[in-house]
C-alpha positions as CSV (number, residue, x, y, z in Angstrom):
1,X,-5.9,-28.7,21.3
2,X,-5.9,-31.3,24.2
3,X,-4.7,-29.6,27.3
4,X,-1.5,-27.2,27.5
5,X,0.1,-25.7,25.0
6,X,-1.8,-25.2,21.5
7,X,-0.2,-26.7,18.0
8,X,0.1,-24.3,14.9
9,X,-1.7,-25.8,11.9
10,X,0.2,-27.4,9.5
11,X,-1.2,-24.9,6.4
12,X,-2.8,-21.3,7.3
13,X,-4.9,-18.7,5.3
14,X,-5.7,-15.4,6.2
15,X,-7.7,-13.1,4.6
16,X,-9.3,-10.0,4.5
17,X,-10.6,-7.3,2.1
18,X,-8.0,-6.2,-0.5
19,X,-5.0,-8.9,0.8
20,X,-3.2,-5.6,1.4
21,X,-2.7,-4.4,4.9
22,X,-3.8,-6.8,7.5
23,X,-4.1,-10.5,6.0
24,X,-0.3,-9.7,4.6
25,X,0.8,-8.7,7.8
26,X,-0.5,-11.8,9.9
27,X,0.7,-14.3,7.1
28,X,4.7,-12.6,7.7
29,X,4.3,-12.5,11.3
30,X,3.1,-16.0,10.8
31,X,6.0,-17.1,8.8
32,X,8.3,-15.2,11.0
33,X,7.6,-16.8,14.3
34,X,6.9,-20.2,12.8
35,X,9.8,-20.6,10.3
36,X,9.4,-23.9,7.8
37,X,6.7,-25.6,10.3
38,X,4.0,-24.2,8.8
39,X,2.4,-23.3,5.5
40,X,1.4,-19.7,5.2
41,X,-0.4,-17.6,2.0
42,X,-3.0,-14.6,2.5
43,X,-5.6,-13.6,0.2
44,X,-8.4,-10.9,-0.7
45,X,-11.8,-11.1,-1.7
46,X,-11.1,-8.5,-4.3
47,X,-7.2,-7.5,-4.9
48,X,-5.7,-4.4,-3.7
49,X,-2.7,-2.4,-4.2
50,X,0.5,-2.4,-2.0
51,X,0.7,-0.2,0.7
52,X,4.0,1.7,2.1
53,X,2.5,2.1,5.9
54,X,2.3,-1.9,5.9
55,X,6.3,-1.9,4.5
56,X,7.4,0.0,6.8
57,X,5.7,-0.5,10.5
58,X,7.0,-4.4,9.6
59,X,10.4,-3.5,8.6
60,X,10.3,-1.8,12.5
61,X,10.0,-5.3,13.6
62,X,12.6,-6.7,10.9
63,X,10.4,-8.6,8.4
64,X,10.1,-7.5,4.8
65,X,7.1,-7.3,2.9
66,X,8.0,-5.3,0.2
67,X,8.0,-8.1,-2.5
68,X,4.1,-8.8,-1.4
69,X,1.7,-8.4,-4.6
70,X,-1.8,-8.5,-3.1
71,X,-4.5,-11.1,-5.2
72,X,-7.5,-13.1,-4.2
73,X,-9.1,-16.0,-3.0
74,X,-9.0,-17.3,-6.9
75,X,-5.6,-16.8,-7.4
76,X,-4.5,-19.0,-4.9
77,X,-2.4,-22.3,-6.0
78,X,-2.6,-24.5,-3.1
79,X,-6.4,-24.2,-1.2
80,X,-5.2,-27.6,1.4
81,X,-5.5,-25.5,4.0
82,X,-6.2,-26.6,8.1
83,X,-7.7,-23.1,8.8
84,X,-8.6,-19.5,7.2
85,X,-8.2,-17.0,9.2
86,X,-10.7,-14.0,8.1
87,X,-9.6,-10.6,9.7
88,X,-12.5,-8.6,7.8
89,X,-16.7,-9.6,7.9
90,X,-16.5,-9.4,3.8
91,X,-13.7,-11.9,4.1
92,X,-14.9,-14.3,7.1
93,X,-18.5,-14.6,4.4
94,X,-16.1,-15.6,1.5
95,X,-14.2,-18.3,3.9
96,X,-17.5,-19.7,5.3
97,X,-18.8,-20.5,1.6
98,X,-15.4,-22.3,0.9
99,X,-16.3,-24.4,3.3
100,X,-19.1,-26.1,1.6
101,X,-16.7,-27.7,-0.7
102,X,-13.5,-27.5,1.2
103,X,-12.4,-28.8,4.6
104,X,-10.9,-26.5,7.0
105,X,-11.5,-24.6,9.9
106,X,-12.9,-21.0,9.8
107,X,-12.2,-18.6,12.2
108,X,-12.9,-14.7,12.5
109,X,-10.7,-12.3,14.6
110,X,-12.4,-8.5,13.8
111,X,-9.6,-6.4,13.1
112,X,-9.6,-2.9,12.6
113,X,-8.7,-1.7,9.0
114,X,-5.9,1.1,9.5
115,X,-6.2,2.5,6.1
116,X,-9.7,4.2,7.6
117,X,-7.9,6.5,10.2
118,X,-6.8,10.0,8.8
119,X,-4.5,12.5,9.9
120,X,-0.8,13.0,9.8
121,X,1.9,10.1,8.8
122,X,2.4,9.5,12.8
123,X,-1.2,9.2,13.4
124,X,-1.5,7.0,10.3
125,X,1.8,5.1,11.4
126,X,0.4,4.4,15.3
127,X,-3.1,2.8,13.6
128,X,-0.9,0.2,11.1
129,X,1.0,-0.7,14.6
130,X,-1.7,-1.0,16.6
131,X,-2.7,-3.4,13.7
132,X,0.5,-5.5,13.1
133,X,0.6,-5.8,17.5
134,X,-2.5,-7.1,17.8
135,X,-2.1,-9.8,15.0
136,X,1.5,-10.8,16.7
137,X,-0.1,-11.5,20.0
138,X,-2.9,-13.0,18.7
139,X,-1.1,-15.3,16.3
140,X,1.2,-16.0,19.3
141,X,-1.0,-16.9,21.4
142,X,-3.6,-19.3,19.3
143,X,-0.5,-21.1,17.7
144,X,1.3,-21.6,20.9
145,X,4.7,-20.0,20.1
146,X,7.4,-20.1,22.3
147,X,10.7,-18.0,22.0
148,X,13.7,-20.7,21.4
149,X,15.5,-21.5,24.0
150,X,18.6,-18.9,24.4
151,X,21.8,-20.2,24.6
């Protein structure tokens, strides 16, 4: 970044623990505010299972991630990536030996895991969105998006 505004990277990975709540939800925010300018995929160091919470707090912001099938760091086709975003220590350890053979840029946002807080559906529900929020501003903010121009 040189001065102002910062650039999305051309090809972004995020990643986390089981590729099923939070490393999903920041690659379809990603996709979503950066529409065919930038590469996205998420990963896991192990694979998890889909979960309904992420479904539906992203369908209360209008993206669909219903057809998401968690899998890992292995499974991934294309590893050209600028940066990998870890949003979980276990992940974050995984990135940082990838970088012995690849070349990208590692960076670690802690994020809390929402499948950890109990209680009712609502409860449950707030946790995820306090989740997916904090990814959209953070992903807005280190990328540099800017709403398009109304008109």
């Amino acid at each position: 970044m040189t001065g102002g505004t910062p650039k999305p990277p051309s090809a972004v990975l995020f990643a986390c623990g089981m590729n099923a709540v939070r490393s999903p939800m920041a690659a379809a925010i990603t996709r979503h505010l950066f529409p065919h300018t930038v590469y996205v995929a998420s990963a896991g160091v192990r694979e998890g299972q889909p979960d309904g919470f992420v479904t539906a707090v992203m369908e209360e912001i209008g993206i669909d991630v219903s057809a998401h099938q968690p899998h890992t760091f292995e499974d991934l086709a294309d590893t050209s990536f600028d940066v990998v975003i870890s949003l979980a220590p276990e992940a974050h350890h995984k990135a940082l030996e990838l970088t012995r053979t690849m070349a990208f840029d590692a960076e670690y946002w802690p994020t809390e895991d929402p499948t950890v807080v109990s209680g009712t559906r609502d409860q449950r529900l707030h946790a995820y969105r306090r989740v997916r929020d904090l990814l959209m501003q953070r992903i807005k903010q280190r990328f540099g998006w800017q709403p398009p121009p109304s008109g």
